[in-house]
LOMI-700539 format. One line per field, with one value per residue (C-alpha): x, y, z. Coordinates in nm, 2 decimals. Layout:
<recs>
X [X_...]
Y [Y_...]
Z [Z_...]
</recs>
This chain:
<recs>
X [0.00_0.12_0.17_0.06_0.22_0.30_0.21_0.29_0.12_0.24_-0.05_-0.35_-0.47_-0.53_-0.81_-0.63_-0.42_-0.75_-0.92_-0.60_-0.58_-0.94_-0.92_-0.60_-0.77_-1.10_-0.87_-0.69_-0.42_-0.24_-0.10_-0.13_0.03_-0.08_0.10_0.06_0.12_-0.14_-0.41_-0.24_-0.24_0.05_0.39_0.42_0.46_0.53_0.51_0.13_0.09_-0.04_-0.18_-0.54_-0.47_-0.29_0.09_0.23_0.56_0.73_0.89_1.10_1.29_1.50_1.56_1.15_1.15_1.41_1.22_0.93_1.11_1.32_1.04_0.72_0.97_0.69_0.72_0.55_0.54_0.28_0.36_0.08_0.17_0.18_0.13_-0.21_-0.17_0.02_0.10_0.29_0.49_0.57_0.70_0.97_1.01_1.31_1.07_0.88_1.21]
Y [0.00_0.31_0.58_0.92_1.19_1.42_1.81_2.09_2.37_2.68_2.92_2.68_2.89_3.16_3.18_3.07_2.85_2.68_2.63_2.44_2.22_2.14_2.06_1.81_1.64_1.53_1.29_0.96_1.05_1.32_1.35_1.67_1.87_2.24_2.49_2.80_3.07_3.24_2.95_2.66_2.45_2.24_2.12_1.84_1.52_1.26_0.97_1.03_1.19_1.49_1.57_1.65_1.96_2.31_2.28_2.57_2.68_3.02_2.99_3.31_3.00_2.77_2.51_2.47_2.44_2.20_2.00_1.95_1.92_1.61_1.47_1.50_1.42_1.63_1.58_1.90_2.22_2.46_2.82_3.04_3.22_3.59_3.88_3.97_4.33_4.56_4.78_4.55_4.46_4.82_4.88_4.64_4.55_4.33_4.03_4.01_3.92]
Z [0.00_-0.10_0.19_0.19_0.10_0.38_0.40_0.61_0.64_0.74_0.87_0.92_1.21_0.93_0.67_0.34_0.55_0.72_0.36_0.25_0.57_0.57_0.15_0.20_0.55_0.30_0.12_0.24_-0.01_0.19_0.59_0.68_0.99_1.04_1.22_1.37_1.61_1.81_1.80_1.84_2.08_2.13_1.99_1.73_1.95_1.65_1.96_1.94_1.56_1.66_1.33_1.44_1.60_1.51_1.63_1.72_1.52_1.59_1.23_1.35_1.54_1.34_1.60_1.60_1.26_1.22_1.47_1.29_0.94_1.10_1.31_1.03_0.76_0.53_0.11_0.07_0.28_0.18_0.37_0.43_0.73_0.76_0.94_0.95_1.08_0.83_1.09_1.29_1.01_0.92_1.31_1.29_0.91_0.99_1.15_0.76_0.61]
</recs>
């Protein structure tokens, strides 16, 4: 049997990032992990597959990313993460980069 192909998704707590999730969860085909800041709940535990819920990722920290990247082992990352508040992003223009 052929096994899924794995996705991460950057920015599932968001709206485009939600719609993606939700479209790649309807289908056997596909493993998906989402990620996100603000309204996620926990970190990605791959003992218990965790995929059910939102994980959260600060992707501002490389040793969290790297984490995940070595733990889901994903064949696809889709990134849809951003900063929803164009004022914050003009205050400190170095943290959109």
């Amino acid at each position: 049997m052929k096994s899924p192909v794995r996705i991460l998704i950057t920015g599932a707590s968001g709206m485009l990032g939600r719609s993606i999730l939700r479209h790649f969860k309807e289908t056997t085909d596909y493993q998906c992990l989402g990620t996100g800041l603000s309204r996620a709940s926990s970190a990605y535990d791959p003992a218990n597959n965790n995929t059910d819920e939102l994980v959260k990722l600060d992707l501002l920290h490389e040793t969290a990313i790297q984490h995940i990247m070595t733990k889901f082992q994903p064949d696809l990352v889709i990134h849809c993460a951003a900063e929803r508040r164009p004022d914050k992003a003009a205050q400190n223009p170095a943290r959109t980069k």
